[in-house]
N, C-alpha and C positions, 0 to 999 in steps of 0.2 A: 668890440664884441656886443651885440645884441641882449636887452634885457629880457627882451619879449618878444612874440613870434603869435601872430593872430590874435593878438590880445590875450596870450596866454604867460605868464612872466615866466623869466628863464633862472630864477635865483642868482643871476650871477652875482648880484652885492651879497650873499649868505656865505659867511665867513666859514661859517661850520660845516665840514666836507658831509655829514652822515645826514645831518637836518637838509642842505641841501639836496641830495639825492631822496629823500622820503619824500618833499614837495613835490621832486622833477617827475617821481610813481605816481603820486597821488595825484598831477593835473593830468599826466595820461589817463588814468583811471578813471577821472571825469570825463574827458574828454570824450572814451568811448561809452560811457554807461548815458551821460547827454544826447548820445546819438546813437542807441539799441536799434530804434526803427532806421537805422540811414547808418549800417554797419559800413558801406563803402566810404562814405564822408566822414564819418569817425578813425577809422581805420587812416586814412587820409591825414588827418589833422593828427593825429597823434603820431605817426611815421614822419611827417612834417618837423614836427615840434621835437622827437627825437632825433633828428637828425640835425638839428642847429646845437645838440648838446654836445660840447666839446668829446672827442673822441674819449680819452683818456678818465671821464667821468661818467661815460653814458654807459658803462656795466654796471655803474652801481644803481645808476637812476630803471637801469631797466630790471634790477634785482629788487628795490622798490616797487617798482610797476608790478611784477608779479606776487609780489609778498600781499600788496594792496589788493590785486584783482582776488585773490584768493577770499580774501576775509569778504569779497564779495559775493564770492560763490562758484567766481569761475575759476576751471581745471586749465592752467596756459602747458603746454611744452614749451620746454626753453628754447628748442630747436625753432618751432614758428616766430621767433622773436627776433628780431633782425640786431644783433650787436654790433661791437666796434669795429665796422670797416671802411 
């Protein structure tokens, strides 16, 4: 399994199921707020980076992702967020 994915790390050595899904929010979060001007290449890299997250954890990491995007200001629908499939 993959640590990392574009030089963004994947937590997988984070033993702890809740700390690792707040990381797996918060490097999405970076990810897109790094790339505001270039939404399509952010958008990119974070669909990228959420899709190497094992299936079975990638609802928490993307409940993460949203909890974080908020405290940033932005309004997500949960429906635009692509979950575990």
């Amino acid at each position: 399994m993959l640590n990392e994915i574009n030089g963004f790390s994947l937590f997988t050595d984070v033993e702890d199921k809740a700390l690792q899904a707040f990381n797996r929010g918060r490097v999405m979060t970076n990810i897109l707020l790094d790339h505001k001007k270039n939404t399509a290449k952010g958008g990119f890299l974070s669909l990228t980076y959420m899709k190497q997250i094992p299936v079975e954890e990638r609802q928490a990491a993307i409940d993460a992702f949203m909890a974080e995007m908020a405290k940033e200001g932005f309004i997500l629908k949960k429906e635009a967020v692509i979950g575990g499939e």
